[in-house]
Every structure is written in C-alpha cells, then in structure tokens.
C-alpha positions in Angstrom: -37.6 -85.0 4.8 -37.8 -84.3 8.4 -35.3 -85.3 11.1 -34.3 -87.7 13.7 -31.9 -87.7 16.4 -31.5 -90.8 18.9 -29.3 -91.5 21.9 -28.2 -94.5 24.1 -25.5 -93.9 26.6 -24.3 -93.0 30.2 -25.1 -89.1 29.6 -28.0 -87.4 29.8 -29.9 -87.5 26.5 -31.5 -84.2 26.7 -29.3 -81.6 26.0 -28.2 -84.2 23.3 -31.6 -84.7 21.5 -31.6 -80.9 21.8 -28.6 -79.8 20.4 -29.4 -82.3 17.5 -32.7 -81.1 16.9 -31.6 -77.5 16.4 -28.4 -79.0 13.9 -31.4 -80.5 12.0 -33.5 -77.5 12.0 -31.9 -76.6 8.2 -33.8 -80.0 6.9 -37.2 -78.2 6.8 -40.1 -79.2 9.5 -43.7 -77.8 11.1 -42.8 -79.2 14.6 -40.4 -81.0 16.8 -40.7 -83.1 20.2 -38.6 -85.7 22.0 -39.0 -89.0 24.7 -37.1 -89.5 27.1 -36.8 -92.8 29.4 -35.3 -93.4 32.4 -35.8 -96.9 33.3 -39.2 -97.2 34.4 -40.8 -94.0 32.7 -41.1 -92.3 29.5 -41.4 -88.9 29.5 -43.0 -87.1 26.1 -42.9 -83.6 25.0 -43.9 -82.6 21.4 -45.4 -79.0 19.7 -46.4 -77.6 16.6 -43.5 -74.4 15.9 -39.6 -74.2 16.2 -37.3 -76.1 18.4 -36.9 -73.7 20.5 -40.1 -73.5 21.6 -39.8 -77.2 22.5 -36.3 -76.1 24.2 -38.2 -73.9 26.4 -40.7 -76.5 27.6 -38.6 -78.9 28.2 -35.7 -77.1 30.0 -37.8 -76.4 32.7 -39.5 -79.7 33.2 -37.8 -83.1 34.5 -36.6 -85.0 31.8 -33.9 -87.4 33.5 -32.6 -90.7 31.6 -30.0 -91.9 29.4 -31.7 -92.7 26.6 -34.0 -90.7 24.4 -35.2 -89.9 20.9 -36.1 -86.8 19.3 -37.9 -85.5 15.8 -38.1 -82.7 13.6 -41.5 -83.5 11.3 -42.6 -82.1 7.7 -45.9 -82.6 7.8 -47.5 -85.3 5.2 -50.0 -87.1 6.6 -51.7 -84.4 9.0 -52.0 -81.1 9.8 -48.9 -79.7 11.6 -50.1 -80.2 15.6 -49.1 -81.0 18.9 -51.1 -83.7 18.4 -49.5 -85.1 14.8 -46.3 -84.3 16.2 -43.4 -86.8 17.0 -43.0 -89.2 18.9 -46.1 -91.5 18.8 -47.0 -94.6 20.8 -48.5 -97.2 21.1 -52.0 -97.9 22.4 -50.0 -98.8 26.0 -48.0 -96.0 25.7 -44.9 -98.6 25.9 -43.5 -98.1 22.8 -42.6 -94.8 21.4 -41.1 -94.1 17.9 -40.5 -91.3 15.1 -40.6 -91.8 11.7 -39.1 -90.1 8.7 -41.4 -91.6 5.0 -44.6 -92.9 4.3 -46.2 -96.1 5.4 -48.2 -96.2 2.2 -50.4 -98.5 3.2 -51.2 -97.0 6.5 -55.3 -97.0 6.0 -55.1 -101.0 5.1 -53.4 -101.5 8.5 -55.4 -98.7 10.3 -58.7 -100.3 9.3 -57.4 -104.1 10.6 -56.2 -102.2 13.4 -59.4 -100.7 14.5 -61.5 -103.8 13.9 -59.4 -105.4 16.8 -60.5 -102.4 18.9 -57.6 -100.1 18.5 -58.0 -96.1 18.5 -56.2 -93.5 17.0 -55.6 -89.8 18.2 -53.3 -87.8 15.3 -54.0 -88.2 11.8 -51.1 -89.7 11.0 -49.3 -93.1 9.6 -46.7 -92.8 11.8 -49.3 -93.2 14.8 -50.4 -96.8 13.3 -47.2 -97.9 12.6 -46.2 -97.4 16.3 -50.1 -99.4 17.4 -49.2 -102.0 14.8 -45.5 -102.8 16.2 -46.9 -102.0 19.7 -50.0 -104.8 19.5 -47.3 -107.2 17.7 -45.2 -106.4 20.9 -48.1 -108.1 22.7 -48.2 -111.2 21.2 -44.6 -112.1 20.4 -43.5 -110.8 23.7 -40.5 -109.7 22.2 -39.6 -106.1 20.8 -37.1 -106.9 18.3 -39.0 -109.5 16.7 -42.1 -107.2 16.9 -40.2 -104.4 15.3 -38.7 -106.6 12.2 -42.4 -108.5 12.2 -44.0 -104.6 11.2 -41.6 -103.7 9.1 -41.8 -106.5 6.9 -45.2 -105.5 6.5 -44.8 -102.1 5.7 -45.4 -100.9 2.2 -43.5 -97.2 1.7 -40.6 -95.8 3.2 -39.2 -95.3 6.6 -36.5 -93.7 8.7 -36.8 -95.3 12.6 -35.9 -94.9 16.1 -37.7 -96.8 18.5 -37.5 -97.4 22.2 -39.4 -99.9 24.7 -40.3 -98.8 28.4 -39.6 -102.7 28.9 -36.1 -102.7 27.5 -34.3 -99.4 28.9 -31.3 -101.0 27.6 -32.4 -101.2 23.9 -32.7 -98.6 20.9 -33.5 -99.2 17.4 -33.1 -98.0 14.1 -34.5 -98.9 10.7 -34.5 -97.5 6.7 -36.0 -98.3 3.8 -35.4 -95.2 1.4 -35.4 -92.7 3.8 -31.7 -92.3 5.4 -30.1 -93.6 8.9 -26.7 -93.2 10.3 -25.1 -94.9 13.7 -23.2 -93.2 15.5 -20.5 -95.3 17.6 -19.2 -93.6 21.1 -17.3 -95.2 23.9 -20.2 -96.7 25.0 -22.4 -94.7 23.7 -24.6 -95.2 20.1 -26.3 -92.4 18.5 -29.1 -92.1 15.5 -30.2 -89.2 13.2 -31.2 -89.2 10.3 -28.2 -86.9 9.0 -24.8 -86.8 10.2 -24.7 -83.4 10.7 -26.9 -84.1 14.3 -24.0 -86.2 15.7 -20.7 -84.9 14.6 -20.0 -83.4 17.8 -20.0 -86.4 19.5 -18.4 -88.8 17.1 -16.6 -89.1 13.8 -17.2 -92.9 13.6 -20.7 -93.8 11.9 -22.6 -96.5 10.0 -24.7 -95.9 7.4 -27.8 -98.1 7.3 -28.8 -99.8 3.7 -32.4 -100.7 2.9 -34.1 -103.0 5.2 -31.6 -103.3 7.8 -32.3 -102.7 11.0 -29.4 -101.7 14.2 -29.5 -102.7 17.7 -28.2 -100.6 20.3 -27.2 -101.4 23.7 -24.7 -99.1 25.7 -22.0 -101.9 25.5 -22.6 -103.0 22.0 -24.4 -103.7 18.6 -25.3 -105.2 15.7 -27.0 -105.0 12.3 -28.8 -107.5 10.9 -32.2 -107.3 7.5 -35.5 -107.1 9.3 -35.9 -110.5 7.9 -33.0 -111.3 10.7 -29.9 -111.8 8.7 -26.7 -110.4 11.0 -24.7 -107.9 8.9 -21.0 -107.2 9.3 -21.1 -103.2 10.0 -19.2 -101.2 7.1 -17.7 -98.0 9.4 -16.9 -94.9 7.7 -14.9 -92.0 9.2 -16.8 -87.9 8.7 -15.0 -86.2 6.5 -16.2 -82.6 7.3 -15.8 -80.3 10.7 -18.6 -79.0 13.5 -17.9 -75.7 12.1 -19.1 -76.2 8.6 -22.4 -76.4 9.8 -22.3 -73.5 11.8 -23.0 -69.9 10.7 -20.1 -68.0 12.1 -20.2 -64.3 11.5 -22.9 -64.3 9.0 -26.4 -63.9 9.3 -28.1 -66.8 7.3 -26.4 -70.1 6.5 -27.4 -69.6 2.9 -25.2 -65.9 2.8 -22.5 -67.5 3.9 -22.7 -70.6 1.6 -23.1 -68.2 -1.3 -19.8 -66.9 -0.4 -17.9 -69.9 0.2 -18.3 -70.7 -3.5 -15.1 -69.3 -4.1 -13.4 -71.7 -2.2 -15.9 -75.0 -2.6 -15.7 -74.8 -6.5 -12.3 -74.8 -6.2 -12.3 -77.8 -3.8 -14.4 -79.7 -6.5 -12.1 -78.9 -9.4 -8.4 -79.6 -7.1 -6.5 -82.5 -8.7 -9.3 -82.9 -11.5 -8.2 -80.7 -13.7 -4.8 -81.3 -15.9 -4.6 -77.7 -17.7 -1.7 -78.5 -19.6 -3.3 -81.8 -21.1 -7.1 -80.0 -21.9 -8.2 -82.9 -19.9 -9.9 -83.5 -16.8 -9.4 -86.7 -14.7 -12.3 -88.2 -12.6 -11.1 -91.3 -10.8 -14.5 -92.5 -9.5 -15.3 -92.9 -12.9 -12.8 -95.4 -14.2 -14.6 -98.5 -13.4 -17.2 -97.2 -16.1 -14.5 -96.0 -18.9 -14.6 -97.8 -21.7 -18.9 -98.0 -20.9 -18.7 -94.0 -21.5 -16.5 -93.8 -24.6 -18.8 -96.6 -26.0 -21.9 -94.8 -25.2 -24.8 -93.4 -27.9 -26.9 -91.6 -25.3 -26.6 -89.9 -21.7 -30.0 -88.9 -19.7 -29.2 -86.5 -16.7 -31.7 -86.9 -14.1 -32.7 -84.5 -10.8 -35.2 -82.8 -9.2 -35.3 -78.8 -8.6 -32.2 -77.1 -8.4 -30.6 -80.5 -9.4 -32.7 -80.5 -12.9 -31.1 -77.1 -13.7 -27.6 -77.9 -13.4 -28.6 -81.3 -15.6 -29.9 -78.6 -18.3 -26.5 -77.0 -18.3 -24.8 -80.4 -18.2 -26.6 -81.0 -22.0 -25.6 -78.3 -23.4 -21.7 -78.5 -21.9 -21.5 -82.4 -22.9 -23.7 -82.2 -26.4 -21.0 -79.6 -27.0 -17.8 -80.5 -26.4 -18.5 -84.7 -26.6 -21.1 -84.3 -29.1 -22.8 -87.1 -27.6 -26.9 -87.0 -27.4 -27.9 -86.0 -23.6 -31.6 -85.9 -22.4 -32.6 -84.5 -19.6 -35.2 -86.0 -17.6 -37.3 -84.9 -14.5 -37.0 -87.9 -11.8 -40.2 -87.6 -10.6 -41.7 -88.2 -13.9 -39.1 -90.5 -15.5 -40.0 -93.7 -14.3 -43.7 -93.6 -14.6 -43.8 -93.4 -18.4 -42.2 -96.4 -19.4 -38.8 -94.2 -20.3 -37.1 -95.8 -23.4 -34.0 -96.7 -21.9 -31.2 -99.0 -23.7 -27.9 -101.2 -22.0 -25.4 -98.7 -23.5 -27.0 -95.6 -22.1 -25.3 -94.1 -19.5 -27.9 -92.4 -16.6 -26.5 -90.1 -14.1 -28.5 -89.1 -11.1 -27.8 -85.5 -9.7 -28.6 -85.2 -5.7 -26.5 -82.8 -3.3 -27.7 -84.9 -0.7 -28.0 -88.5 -2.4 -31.5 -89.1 -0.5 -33.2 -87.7 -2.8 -36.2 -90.4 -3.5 -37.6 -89.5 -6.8 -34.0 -89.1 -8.2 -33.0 -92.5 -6.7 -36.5 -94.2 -8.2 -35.2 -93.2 -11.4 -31.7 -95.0 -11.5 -33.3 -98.1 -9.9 -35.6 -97.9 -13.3 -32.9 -97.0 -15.2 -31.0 -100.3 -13.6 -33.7 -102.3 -14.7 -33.7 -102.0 -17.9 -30.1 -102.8 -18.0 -28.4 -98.9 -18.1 -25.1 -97.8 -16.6 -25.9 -95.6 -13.4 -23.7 -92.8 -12.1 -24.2 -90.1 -9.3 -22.9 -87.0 -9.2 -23.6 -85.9 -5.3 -22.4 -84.3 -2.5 -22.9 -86.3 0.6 -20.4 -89.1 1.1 -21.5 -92.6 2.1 -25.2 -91.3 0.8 -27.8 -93.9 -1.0 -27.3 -92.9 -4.5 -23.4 -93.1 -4.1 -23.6 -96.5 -2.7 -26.5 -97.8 -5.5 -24.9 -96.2 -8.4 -22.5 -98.3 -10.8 -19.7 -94.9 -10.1 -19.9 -91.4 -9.9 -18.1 -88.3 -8.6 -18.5 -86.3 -5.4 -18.7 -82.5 -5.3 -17.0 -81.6 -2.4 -18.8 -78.8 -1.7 -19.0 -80.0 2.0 -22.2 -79.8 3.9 -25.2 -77.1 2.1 -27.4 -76.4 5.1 -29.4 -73.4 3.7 -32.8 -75.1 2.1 -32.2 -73.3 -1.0 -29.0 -74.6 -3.1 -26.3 -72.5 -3.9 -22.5 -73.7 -3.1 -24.0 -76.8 -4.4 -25.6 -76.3 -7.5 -22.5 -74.1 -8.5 -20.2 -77.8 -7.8 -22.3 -79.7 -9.7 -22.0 -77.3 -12.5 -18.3 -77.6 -12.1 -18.5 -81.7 -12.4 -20.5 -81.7 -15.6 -17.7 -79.2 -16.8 -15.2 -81.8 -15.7 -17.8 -84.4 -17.4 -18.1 -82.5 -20.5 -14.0 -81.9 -20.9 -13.2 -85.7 -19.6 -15.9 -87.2 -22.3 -15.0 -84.6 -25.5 -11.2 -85.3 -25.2 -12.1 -88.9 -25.3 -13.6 -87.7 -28.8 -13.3 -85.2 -31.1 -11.8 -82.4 -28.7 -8.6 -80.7 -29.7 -6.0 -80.0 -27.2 -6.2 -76.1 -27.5 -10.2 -76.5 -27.0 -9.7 -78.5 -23.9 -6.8 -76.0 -22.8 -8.7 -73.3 -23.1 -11.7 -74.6 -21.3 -9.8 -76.1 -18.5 -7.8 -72.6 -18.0 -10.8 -70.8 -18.0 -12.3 -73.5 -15.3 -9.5 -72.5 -12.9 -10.2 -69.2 -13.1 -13.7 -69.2 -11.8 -13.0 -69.5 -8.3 -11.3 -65.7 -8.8 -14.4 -64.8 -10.6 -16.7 -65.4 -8.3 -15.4 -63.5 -6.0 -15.1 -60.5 -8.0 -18.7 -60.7 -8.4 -19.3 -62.0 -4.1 -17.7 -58.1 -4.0 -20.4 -56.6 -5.7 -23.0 -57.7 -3.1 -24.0 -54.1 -1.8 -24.4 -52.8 -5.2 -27.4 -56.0 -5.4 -28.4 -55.5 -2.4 -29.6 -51.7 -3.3 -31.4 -53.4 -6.5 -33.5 -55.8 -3.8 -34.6 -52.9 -1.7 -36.1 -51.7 -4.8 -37.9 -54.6 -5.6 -38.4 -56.1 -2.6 -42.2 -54.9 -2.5 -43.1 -56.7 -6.1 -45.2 -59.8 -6.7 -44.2 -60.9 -9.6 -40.9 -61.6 -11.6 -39.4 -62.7 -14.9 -36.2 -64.4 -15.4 -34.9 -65.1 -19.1 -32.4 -66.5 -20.4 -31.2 -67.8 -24.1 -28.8 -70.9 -24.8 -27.1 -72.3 -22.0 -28.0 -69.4 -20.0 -31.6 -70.3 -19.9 -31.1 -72.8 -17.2 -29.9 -70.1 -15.0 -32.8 -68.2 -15.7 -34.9 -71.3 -14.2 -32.5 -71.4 -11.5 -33.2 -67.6 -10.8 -36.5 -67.7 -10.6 -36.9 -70.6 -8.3 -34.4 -69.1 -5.5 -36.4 -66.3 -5.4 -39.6 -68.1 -4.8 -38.4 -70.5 -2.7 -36.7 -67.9 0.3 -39.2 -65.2 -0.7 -42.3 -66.1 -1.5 -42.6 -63.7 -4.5 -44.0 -65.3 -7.5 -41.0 -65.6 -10.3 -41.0 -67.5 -13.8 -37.7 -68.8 -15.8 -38.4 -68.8 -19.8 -36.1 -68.9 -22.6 -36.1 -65.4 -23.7 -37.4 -66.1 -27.7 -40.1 -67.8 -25.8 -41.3 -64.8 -24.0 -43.4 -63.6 -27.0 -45.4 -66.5 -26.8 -47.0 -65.6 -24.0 -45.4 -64.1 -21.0 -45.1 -60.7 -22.7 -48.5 -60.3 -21.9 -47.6 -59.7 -18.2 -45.2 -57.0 -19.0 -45.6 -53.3 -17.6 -43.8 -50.8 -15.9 -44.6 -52.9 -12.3 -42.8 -55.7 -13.9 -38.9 -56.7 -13.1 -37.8 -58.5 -15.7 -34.2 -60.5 -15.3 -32.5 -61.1 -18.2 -28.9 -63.4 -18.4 -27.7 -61.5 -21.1 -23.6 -62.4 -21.3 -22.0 -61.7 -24.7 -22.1 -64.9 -27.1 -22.7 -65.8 -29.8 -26.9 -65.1 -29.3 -25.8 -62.0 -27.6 -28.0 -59.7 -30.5 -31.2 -62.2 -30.1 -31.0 -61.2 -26.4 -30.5 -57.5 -27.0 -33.8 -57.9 -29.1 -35.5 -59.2 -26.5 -34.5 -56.5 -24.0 -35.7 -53.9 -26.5 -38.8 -56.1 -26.6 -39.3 -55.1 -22.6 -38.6 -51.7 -22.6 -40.6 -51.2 -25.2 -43.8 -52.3 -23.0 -41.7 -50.4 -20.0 -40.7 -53.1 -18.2 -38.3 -52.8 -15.4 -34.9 -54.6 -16.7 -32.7 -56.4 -14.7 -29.1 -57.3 -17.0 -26.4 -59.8 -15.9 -24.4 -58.8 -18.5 -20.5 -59.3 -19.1 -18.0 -56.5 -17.7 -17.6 -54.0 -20.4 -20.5 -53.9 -22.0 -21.8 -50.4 -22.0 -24.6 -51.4 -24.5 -26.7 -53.1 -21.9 -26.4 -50.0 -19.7 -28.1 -47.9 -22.2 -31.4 -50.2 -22.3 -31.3 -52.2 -18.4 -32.5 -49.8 -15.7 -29.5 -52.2 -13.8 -26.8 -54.1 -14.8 -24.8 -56.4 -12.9 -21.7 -57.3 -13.9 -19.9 -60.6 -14.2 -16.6 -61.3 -15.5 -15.7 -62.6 -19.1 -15.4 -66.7 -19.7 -15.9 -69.5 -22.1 -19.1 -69.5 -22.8 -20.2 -72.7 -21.6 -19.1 -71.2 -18.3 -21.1 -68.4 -17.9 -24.0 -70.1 -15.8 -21.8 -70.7 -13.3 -20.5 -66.7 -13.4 -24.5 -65.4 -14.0 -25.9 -67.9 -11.4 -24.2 -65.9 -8.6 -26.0 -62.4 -8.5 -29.0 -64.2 -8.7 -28.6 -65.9 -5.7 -27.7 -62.6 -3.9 -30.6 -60.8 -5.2 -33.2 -63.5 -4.2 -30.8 -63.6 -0.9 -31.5 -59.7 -0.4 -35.2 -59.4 -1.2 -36.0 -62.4 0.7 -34.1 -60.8 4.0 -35.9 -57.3 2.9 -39.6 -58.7 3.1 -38.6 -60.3 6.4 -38.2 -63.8 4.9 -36.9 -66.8 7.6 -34.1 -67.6 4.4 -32.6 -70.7 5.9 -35.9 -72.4 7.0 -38.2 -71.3 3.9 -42.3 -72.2 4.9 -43.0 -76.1 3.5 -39.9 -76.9 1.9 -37.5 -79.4 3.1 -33.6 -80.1 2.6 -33.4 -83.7 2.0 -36.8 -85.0 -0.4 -37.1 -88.6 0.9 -41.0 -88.7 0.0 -42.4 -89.1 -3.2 
C-alpha cells in the first residue's frame, strides 16, 4: 500500500530516491525516509509527514553514494513516527530494508528473536524482519543466502529492497503479493514498488512474480525463487508517458482525471466496438470463448469503487446475456466457503491489479476449478498475469486516490462484456446496434456534462458546510448512488450513505430534515415515476434535493432545489453519464472544506494488505 523506490548505479541516488518518492506520493502514506550508502557508510533519514518535509532535511545534509533506497509507509503495524518509519536495520545497523505487506507472523519471530538477546525500537514487523535477516547475515556470512533464508520463513506478504553496508555493490528486491518492478538502465537498475517512480529513467522493466527475488549489481543481474532457482527475466516495454502522471495546468490530479474521461473511455472502447455488427470484440478474451458461451453463472468480484462498477456489470450482463451474475465482495468471498462450480466464470475487477483481497478471491475461485478473468488497468500487473484472460481498460495511469477515469473504463468493459456475451445469445442485431451506437457517443457526453462544472461547483459551496449526505438511486442507477456517496467521503470527510431509493423508507428517512442534502440519480426509465415518488417523499419532510436528472426534464425542476443535467442514453448507460457530476461535486466540496483531494487522510491507492 505504501511505496518503494531503489537505486544502484553510477549517479547519485538522492535526487533519484526523491523524485520517486514524491511520483509515489499519490499511493497514500503517514511518512517517508530514505538510506543512502556510499561504500563504507549508510546514511538514514526518515520522519513522520510529507515528502517534502524529508526533502528539506535531507537537501541540506550530506547524503553522497550511488546507491540508496527510499519509502513511502501507510502505517499498519505502528503508529505513524519517525521512529516506525522506513528504512529499519538491523541490530548492527548493517543491513537496512523497507517493506511494503505484512510479516504475519512477526510476534512468533520477535519473541525467538528476543530470547537470543535481540531488541527492538519501532513497533513494527518490518523492524524484525530486518533483525531476523540481519542475525541470519551473521551466521551464514553471506547476504543473499541470508535474505532468501528469511524469506522462506516469512508468513504474509512483502514488497523488498534491501542493501548491505558489506556489499556496496549489491541491491535486492523481493514480492510475495505485494508488487515489485526492475528497472534496467545502462548500467544502472532501479526498484519501486510502481512504475510510475521510475519511468523517467527507463522504459525497460521487469515485473517480479511471487517469491522471486532480483540481484542487482551495476553491471548486471539476475532473478532467481528465494528457494534459489535462476529465472530467465521476462522484459516488458512502459506503455504510458512521464506526463500522464503529472498534473499539468490543473490543480488536483483527480480534477484533471475526471476530465480526461472523455478521452480515456474512448481509448477503452477504440477497435472494440463493431457498430455496424451490434457486437463488441474483446481479443484477450478468445482463449476463454467457447468457456463463456458455455457458462451458467458469472460472479464479479472487487473491492470499493471496483464493487460498484461489478454492480452495474450485473445488471448490463443479466440484461442483455441473460446469464445469472453475482456479485461478490473480495474481502469476504473466500472466507465463507463460496459455492463455486468448474463452468463458472469469475472475473476480478482491480484498476491497479494488486489489489490483495481481489486477488485472494480468484486464487479461491481457481481452486475450486472456475475460469478467472481480470478486467484491470495496469499492464504486466498480478491479476493480469494470474488470471486465465481478461481485458485491459486503458484508462492509463489513475493517480488521484479516489477512482474516477477508472471506474468510468471499467464501466465501459462490462458494457463491452455485456454486448460481446448477449450477441453470443439471444441479442438481436438492432438491440446490439443500438447499444453499441449509443456506447460511442458517451465520450461526447461526458463532456457536455465536464462543461457544466461551474454550475456544480456553486451547488458544493452550498453544501460544503454539511455533515451528512444521502445518495439514492433505483435500478442500475443505485450503484452510482453507492459510488456517490463513497467519493464524497473518501476526499471530504463528510459522512455520506448510497441506498436504493424504495429502501429509504426503511430506515434512512428518519434522518431527513431541511439540514439534509439528499442526492437522487433520477434519469428517465422505465422506474422513472418510482423515483419521482421518492423525491416527493423528501420534500415532503423538507429535505434539501439534489436531481441528476436527464436534459429536458422540467418535472424534476419543479420538486429538486438543483438539478444537474446529463444527456439522454440507453439506459443501461446512464451510470456512466450520472456517475460524472457526482464526482465533481464530491471534487468541489472536498476542495471547499480545504480537503488535501489527491492524498485523502488513511487511504491508500494500491490495497496490497488484507
């Protein structure tokens, strides 16, 4: 969840391991430090706060040497302190490493530790990994060996970079769930736990599996398992630009992904969707055909934002394939013994592909002898290389905590899914025209509504000073109330609940007064009077209403104190169309209440714990 950035080269590592640090800074984290050697000495710098408070200390303080490693940390095991900060050593001081995971069974190996006359000075497991490998070191005499000796008796998950004081020529990296990519220079190697941290200084980049370990040495490398199996490295080329992850004239990352959704849900759509044939075609899912035409039952599973789009997914593929879909939360679906058969198809939904719990569940899922697909947005990610096939989103990199561009892509692949599985079935030709049509007119859409920005951002002022909200939302709109909800509280801090409007009687209308915003999705469908009686319902009890309705609806206006208005689609489209205000508004109050909206407080990009 947090981030890692390691370097071994002829340059200096500092201004390296700091311009990585603050290109990891979207990931989420309490505090940051780096180490630094130079042949003989290690030099350690680590705080509680922002990067560049760390900056600051260390710019004016002598940090020479050519190889160094650096760390963003979300605190787990801990309290967020210069102490528990990264790096941590050993008990000599000789080794120094930084973690991203959970050693799970830290307090077994603490307690054996500490009977041998070890002490400890943070709170955390990352500290008695580094005394374990360190007294290890001592024995074997060698650092490698020591290194692949610890991890094998690890239990948990880890991200690595470690270096030795007594090999200034030597850098390594490990994973086991939690994500590592190599960098290769001209002799030069770099580590981070996200590619984003090193595409300034190389396109070329290897992508650690589970259990394997890398060797770095300014001429040279090699991969090998930590049980010492060499490895024949698998390169891949970045397939996005420096600038994508930088802000350019906007204010916040997220504003600016919010308004490249235009443009990214057309990039996931582009040579996918054959209008003239009602069809869609999805070309990383052709090893898996004839297993989806054969199939009884899906289950979409996600976590968060990804759970929302899988909500939409049921409705779009229950509807147009008329196949059974369930939609599970990851966290939770492999701890009940799920019911899980070898026809059904699983797909796990991840923007990033890291995404632990959501990887847990396809591994369950593959046990029990099911089909797994990903639908992600990060290229050469775990879930992409675990799953059976799956389909990229091509949104390009999301480095605002809070989804948007993304959750909008995934939307349009489960479109794509829905379309490519009901013409396999029952769908006509005029149904899949018109929903494909009406797909490639969404991009235009949204930025009819991206134009009606300062119009929301008027309504946030308004509200900006409330503590409570209510999203609804009937039919395949309800997700989007979810959705709605959760961006506000995540960037905001304000307290905000998604419910399926019919469900609002059943409880939450007891909230309702005239210090109440209410949100309704209220897009005209076929449910489109059930929703009007529910607005009634509000005002009634003088509740302050909030309408995404559909342009040219004057009916809303006469009962919504606002209305915001979204263009006309198919119907199963309209989350896509209705999810977009709501990002602006939670966008706007957020920035109104003085909100930090690309580094929200305890949340992280990329969930790699459990």
């Amino acid at each position: 969840m947090c981030g890692i950035i390691g370097y071994i080269g002829q340059r200096e590592a500092l201004p390296i391991l700091l311009e990585g640090l603050r290109n990891l800074e979207y990931r989420g984290y309490d505090s940051a430090g780096i180490a630094v050697c130079d042949g003989t000495t290690i030099r350690i710098a680590k705080r509680a706060g922002k990067v560049a408070q760390l900056a600051a200390e260390v710019e004016h303080g002598y940090f020479p040497g050519t190889l160094g490693i650096g760390h963003t940390r979300w605190a787990t095991h801990g309290e967020p302190t210069d102490i528990n900060a990264h790096p941590h050593t050993d008990a000599t001081g000789r080794i120094v490493l930084i973690h991203n995971g959970i050693v799970e069974n830290y307090a077994v190996l603490k307690t054996q530790l500490e009977r041998e006359g070890y002490s400890f000075r943070s709170d955390t497991d990352t500290e008695v990994l580094a005394v374990f490998i360190g007294m290890l070191y001592e024995r074997l005499g060698d650092f490698e060996l020591a290194v692949r000796t610890a991890l094998q008796e690890v239990e948990g998950t880890f991200g690595l970079a470690i270096l030795s004081r007594d090999e200034p020529d030597m850098l390594i990296a490990a994973r086991r769930g939690s994500p590592i990519v190599v960098g290769i220079g001209d002799n030069e190697y770099l580590v981070a736990s996200d590619a984003s941290a090193i595409v300034a200084h190389t396109r070329r980049v290897v992508y650690l599996r589970d259990d394997e370990i890398a060797i770095l040495h300014r001429n040279g490398y090699v991969t090998k398992t930590i049980g010492d199996e060499f490895i024949a490295p698998e390169i891949h080329e970045l397939d996005f630009e420096l600038e994508q992850i930088q802000r350019g004239n906007f204010p916040h990352f997220m504003l600016k992904e919010i308004f490249e959704q235009p443009s990214t849900f057309r990039d996931s759509i582009r040579g996918r969707l054959l209008i003239e044939q009602g069809n869609a075609k999805l070309g990383g899912l052709t090893p898996v055909a004839a297993k989806l035409r054969a199939t009884r039952r899906i289950i979409l599973t996600g976590c968060g934002t990804s759970w929302h789009s899988a909500l939409v997914g049921e409705y779009i593929i229950e509807q147009l394939a008329r196949i059974p879909v369930e939609v599970e939360y990851a966290s939770e679906l492999r701890y009940r013994n799920p019911v899980i058969y070898p026809d059904d198809i699983v797909i796990g939904i991840s923007q990033s592909g890291e995404t632990i719990d959501t990887l847990a569940a396809l591994r369950e899922a593959k046990l029990k002898g099911a089909t797994i697909l990903g639908i992600v947005n990060v290229v050469g990610s775990t879930i992409a290389r675990e799953t059976d096939a799956g389909v990229y989103l091509h949104a390009g990199p999301e480095i605002g905590v809070a989804s948007t561009k993304a959750f909008t892509s995934q939307l349009a692949v489960l479109s794509l899914l829905g379309l490519y599985l009901g013409r396999q079935r029952d769908l006509s030709v005029g149904e899949g025209f018109h929903l494909a049509y009406e797909l490639s007119r969404i991009p235009d859409s949204i930025a009819r509504i991206l134009d009606t920005a300062p119009a929301i951002e008027q309504i946030a002022h308004e509200y900006a000073d409330r503590s409570n909200f209510l999203y609804l939302g009937r039919g395949v709109n309800f997700p989007v109330a979810l959705e709605g909800a959760l961006k506000l509280k995540e960037i905001s801090y304000i307290h905000a609940e998604g419910y399926p409007a019919a469900e609002m009687k059943h409880g939450p209308i007891a909230l309702i007064d005239e210090n109440m915003p209410v949100v309704f999705i209220a897009t005209r469908d076929e449910i489109y009077e059930k929703i009007i009686s529910n607005v009634q319902e509000v005002k009634a009890r003088h509740g302050r209403i909030i309408a995404i309705a559909t342009e040219g609806d004057r009916r809303i206006s006469e009962l919504a104190d606002h209305v915001i208005y979204v263009p006309e689609t198919h119907p199963l489209l309209t989350p896509i169309l209705t999810t977009i205000p709501l990002q602006l508004l939670a966008y706007y109050i957020a920035v109104a209440r003085g909100c930090d909206v690309d580094k929200p407080r305890n949340l992280a990009k990329s969930v790699t714990v459990e």
